[in-house]
C-alpha positions in Angstrom: -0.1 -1.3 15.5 3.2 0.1 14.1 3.9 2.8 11.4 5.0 0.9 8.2 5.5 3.7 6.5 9.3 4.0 5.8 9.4 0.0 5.5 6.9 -0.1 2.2 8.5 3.0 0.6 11.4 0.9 0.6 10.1 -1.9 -0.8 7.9 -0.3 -3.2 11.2 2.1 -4.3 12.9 -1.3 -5.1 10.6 -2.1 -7.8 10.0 -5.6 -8.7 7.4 -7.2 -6.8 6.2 -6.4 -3.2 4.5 -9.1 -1.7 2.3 -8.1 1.9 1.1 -10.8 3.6 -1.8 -10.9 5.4 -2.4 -8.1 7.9 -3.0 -4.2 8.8 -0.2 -2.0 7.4 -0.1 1.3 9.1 0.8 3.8 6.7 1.2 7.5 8.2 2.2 9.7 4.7 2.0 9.4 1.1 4.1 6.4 -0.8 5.9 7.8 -3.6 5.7 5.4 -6.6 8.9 5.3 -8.6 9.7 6.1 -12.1 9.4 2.5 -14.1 10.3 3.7 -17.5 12.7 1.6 -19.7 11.4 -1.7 -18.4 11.2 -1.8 -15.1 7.6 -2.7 -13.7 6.1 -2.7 -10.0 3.6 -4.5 -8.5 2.2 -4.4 -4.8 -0.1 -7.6 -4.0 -1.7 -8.9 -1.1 -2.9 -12.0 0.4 -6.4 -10.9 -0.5 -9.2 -7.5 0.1 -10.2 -9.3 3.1 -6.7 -10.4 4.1 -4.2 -7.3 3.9 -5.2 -4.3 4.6 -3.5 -0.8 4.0 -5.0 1.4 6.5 -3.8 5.3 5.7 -3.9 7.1 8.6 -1.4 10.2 7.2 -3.2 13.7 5.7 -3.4 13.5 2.0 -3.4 10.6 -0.9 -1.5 7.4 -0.2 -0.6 5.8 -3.4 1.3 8.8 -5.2 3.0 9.1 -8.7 6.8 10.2 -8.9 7.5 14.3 -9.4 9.0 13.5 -12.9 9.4 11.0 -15.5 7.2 8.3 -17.0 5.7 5.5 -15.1 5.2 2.3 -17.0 3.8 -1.3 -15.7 2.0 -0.5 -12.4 0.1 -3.0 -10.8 -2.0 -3.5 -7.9 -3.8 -6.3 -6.5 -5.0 -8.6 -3.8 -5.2 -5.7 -1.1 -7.8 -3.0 0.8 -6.5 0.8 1.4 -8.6 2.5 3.7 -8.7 5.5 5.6 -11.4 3.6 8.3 -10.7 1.9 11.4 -10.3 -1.8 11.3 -13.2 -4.0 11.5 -15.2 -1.0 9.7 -13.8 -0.8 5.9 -16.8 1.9 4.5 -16.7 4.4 7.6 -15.1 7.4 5.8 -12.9 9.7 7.9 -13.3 13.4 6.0 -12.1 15.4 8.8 -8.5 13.4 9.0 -8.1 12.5 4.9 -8.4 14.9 2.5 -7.1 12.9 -0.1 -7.3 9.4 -2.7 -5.7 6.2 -2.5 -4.4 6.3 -5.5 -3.8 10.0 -6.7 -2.1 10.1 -10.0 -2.0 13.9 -10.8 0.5 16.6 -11.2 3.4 14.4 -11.4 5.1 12.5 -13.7 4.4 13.2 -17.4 2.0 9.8 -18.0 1.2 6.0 -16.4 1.0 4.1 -18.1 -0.4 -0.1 -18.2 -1.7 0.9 -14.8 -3.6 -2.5 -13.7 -6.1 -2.5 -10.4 -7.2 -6.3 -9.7 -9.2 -7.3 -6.8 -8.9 -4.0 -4.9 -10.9 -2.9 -2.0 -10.8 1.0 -1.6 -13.1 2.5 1.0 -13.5 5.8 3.1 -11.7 8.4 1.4 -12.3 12.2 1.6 -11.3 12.9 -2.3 -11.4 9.8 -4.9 -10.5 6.3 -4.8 -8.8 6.7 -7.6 -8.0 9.8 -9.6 -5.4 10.3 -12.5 -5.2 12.7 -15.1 -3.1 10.9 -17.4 -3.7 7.0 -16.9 -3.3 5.5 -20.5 -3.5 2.2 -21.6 -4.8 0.9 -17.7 -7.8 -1.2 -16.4 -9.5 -1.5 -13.3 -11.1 -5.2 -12.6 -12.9 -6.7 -9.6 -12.2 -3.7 -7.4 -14.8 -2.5 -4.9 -14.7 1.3 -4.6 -17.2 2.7 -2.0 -17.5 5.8 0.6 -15.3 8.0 -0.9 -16.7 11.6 -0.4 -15.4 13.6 -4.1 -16.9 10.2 -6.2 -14.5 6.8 -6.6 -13.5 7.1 -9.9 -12.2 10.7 -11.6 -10.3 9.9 -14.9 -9.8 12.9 -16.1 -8.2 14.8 -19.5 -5.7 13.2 -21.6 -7.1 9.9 -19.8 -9.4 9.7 -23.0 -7.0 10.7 -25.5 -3.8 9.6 -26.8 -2.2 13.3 -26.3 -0.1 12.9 -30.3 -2.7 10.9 -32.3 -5.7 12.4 -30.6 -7.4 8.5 -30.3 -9.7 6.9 -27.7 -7.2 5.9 -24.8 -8.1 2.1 -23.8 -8.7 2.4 -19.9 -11.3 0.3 -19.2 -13.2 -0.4 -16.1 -14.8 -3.9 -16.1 -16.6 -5.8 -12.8 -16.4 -3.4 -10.7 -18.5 -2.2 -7.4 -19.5 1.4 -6.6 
């Protein structure tokens, strides 16, 4: 397998829509999301969670948000990330991956209309998914499993609108654990 790594940060630093087919896609460090504010939108899809396969064999998280800005429209679906070998989705690999496929934390100042659809995420040695300012998102039909902090960590200003102060609308629906 080859390291295509440099060839999704590309794609995925286009914006738009990134289409991978099916197949393993070796990733070897972090993807940096871009900044989507003023109407630009992302979205990474697969073939399928049995069909294309992320596997993350880098140190750290492999979904990551931008350093600054605000990130609106993100959406991910049709795919696994795993930290496993293939052929073994749920074998968790805490000694190499000390992070979370999707780590949404210390970076840009909110996501938000994050959307997770139809996502395998397995073997992670932090969270599946963790954010700590996710507004507005949902997670649906995603399988989350063997990851060793817990799979989901929404956390702070994920609950509240930070100027009104009013329930956020994240909502998790269909989901496995």
């Amino acid at each position: 397998r080859h390291d295509d790594t440099v060839n999704l940060q590309a794609a995925v630093k286009a914006k738009g829509h990134v289409y991978l087919p099916a197949g393993f896609y070796v990733i070897t460090s972090p993807i940096t999301l871009p900044n989507t504010t003023g109407g630009d939108s992302l979205t990474i899809e697969g073939a399928g969670t049995g069909l294309t396969t992320i596997l993350y064999q880098g140190l750290g998280s492999c979904f990551v948000q931008p350093a600054t800005g605000t990130c609106d429209n993100w959406t991910f679906k049709n795919f696994s990330v795993t930290t496993s070998t293939p052929g073994n989705p749920f074998s968790v690999r805490p000694s190499v991956n000390r992070g979370s496929a999707f780590d949404f934390t210390g970076g840009a100042l909110a996501v938000n209309v994050a959307t997770f659809q139809n996502i395998l995420i397995a073997g992670w040695g932090r969270w599946g998914i963790i954010a700590d300012n996710m507004q507005g998102s949902w997670i649906q039909n995603c399988i989350i499993r063997a990851c060793n902090s817990g799979q989901i960590a929404l956390m702070a200003e994920d609950t509240i609108w930070p100027a009104s102060k009013e329930p956020n609308v994240c909502s998790i629906r269909d989901c496995q654990f």
